[in-house]
C-alpha positions in Angstrom: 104.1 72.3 182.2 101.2 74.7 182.3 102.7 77.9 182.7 98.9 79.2 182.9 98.6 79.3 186.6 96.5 80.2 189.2 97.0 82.5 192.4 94.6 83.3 194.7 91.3 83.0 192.0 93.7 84.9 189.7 95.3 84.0 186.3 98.9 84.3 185.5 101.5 83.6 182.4 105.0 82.4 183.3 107.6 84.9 181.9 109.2 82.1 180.0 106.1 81.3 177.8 105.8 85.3 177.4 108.9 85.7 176.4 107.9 83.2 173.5 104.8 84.7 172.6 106.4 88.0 172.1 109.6 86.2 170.2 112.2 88.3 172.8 115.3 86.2 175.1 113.8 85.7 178.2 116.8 87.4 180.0 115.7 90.6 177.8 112.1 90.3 178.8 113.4 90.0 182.8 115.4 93.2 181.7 112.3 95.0 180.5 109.9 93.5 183.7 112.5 94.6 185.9 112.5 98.3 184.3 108.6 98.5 184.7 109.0 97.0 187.9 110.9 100.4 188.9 109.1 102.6 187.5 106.1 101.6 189.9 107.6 101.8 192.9 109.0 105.6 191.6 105.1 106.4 191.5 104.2 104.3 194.1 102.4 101.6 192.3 102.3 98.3 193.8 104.1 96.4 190.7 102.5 93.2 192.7 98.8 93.9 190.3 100.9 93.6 187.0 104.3 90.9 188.2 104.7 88.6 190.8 108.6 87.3 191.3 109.1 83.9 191.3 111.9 81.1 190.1 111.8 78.1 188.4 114.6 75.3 188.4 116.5 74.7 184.5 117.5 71.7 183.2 121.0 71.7 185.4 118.8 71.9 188.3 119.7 75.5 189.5 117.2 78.3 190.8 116.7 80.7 188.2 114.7 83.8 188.2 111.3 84.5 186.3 108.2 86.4 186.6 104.1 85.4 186.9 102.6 88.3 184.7 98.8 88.9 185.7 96.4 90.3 182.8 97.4 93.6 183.8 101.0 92.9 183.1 100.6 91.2 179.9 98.7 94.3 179.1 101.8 96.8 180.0 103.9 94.5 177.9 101.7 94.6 175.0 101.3 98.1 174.9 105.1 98.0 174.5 104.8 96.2 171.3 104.0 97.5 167.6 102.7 96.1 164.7 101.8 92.2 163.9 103.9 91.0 167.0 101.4 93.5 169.4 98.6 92.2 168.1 99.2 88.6 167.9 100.7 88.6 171.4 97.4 90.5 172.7 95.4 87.4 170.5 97.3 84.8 172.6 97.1 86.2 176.0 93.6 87.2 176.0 93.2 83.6 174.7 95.2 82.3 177.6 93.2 84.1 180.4 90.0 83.5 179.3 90.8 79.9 178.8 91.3 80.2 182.6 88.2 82.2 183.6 86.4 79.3 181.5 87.4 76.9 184.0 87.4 78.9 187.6 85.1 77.6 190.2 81.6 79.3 191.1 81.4 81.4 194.0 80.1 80.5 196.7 76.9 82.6 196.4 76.2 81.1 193.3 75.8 77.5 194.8 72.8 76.0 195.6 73.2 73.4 197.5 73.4 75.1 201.3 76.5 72.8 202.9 78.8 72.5 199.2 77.6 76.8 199.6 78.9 76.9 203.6 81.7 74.7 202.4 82.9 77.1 199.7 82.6 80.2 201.6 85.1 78.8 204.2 87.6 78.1 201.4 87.0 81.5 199.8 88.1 83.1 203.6 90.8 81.0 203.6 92.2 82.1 200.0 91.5 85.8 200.9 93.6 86.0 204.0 96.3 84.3 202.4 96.0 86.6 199.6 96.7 89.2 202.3 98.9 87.5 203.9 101.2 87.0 200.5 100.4 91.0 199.5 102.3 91.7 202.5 105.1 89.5 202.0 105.5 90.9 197.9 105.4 94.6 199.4 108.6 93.5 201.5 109.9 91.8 198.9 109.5 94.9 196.5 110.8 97.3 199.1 113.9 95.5 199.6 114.6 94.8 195.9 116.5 98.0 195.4 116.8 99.9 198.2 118.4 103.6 197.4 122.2 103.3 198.6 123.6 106.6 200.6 127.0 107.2 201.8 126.0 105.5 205.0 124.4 102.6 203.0 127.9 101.8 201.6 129.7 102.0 204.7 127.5 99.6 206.4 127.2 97.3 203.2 128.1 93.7 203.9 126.6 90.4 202.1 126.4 88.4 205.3 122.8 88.3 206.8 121.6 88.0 210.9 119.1 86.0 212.1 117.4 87.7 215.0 118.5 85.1 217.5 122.0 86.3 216.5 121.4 89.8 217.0 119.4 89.6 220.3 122.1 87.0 221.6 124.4 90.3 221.7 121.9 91.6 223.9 121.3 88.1 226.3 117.6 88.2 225.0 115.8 85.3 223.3 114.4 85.9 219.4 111.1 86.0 221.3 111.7 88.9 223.5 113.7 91.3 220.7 110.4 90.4 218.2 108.3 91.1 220.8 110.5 94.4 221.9 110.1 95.3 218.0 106.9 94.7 217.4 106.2 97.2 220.7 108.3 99.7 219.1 105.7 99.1 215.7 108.6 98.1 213.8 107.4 94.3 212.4 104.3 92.9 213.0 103.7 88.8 212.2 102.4 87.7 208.9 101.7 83.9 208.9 104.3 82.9 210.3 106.9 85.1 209.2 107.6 88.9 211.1 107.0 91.5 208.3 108.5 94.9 208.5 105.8 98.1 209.0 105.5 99.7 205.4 106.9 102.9 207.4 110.3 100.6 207.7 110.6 98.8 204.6 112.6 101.1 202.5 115.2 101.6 204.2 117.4 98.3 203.3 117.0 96.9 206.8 116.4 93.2 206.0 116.3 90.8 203.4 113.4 88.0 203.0 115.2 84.3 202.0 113.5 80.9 201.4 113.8 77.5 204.1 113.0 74.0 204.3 110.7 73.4 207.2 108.7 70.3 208.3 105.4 70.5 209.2 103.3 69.4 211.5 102.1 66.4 209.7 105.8 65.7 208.8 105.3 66.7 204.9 108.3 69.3 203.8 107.4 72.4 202.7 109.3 76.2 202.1 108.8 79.4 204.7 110.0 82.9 203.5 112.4 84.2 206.7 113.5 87.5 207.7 116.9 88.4 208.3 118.8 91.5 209.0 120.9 93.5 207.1 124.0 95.4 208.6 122.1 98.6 208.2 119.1 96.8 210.4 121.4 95.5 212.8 122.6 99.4 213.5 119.0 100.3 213.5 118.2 97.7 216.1 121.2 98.6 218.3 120.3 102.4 218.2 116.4 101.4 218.9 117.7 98.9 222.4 119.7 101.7 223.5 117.2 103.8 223.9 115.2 101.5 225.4 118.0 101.3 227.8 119.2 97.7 226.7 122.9 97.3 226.3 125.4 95.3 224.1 127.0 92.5 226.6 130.2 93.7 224.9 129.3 97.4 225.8 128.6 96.0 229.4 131.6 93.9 229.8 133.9 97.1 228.1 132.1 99.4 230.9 132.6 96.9 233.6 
């Protein structure tokens, strides 16, 4: 496998062959990423630029987590490192990404040919809102990687997740109308095909983003990330209906 890869007209290195390069256990190099990881979001520093989280499947064919470390990242890691190991890790990476910048395809502008140039540009748009498209998706991610747990967190902490077709069952609406009621109320807006939380929302431990098997159109199977809600998110949305003046049907029923 080339753990070389690339994301959007952008290099990355597994964390797997890092972790070799720099001769540490990968589980300590996670350890370390992680730490980093939480140091940008204290200052506000989208740790997206430097790692992207990711999994790969071992040998006993379970999900296990890694990083995709951009040039910026191996950078942060190498300035961690002393000595002979710091330089010769900063030799192989370099090596690595401009291996990969050797190979990346001409932009469009640079073609001469007018209909391979028209043809280019459209895939460049194409790349660029799905670069978008995925920024928003990490940001989520991020946020809800380590939400700050208060008193209230604690009481409402629970592992099971909702759908929103659960929660807006509780309220006789259809997933449709409660995502269109929160997307009035600027709490999500739609991302591809998956409802994003406003950045204004997304710290606050309301939902969690999971992975699913879909079909597609032309019957190939591929993955969709999904939001769910948390038990904190479900409390949110009930408070949010309830001003809106839409009641619980057990509310209802326990009024009636």
């Amino acid at each position: 496998m080339n753990n070389l890869q690339i994301l959007n007209r952008s290099a990355a290195i597994d964390s797997r062959e890092v972790s070799t390069m720099v001769e540490k256990r990968h589980t300590e190099l996670l350890r370390d990423i992680r730490t980093y990881i939480n140091y940008l979001a204290e200052s506000k520093i989208a740790s997206g630029d430097f790692f992207i989280e990711s999994t790969y499947t071992d040998a006993n064919n379970q999900e296990r987590p890694c990083f995709l470390l951009t040039k910026q990242g191996c950078e942060m890691v190498a300035n961690k490192l002393t000595g002979k190991k710091g330089v010769l890790f900063t030799a192989r990476y370099v090596k690595k990404f401009n291996e990969m910048e050797s190979i990346q395809p001409k932009n469009s502008y640079m073609i001469e040919d007018p209909i391979a140039r028209a043809q280019a540009w459209i895939e460049e748009q194409r790349e660029k809102q799905k670069l978008l498209e995925t920024t928003e998706v990490q940001a989520q991610l991020i946020a809800e990687y380590e939400p700050k747990i208060g008193y209230l967190d604690k009481i409402l902490q629970s592992k099971g997740l909702l759908t929103v077709t659960q929660i807006a069952a509780d309220y006789g609406l259809s997933a449709r109308e409660l995502n269109k009621v929160l997307h009035e109320e600027r709490v999500q807006h739609k991302v591809g095909n998956q409802w994003i939380l406003y950045k204004n929302h997304m710290n606050n431990g309301y939902t969690k983003s999971n992975t699913i098997n879909i079909v597609r159109s032309n019957g190939e199977p591929d993955t969709q990330m999904q939001t769910k809600w948390t038990q904190k998110g479900r409390l949110f949305i009930h408070e949010l209906l309830e001003r809106r003046g839409i009641i619980a049907l057990m509310d209802l029923e326990m009024e009636g």
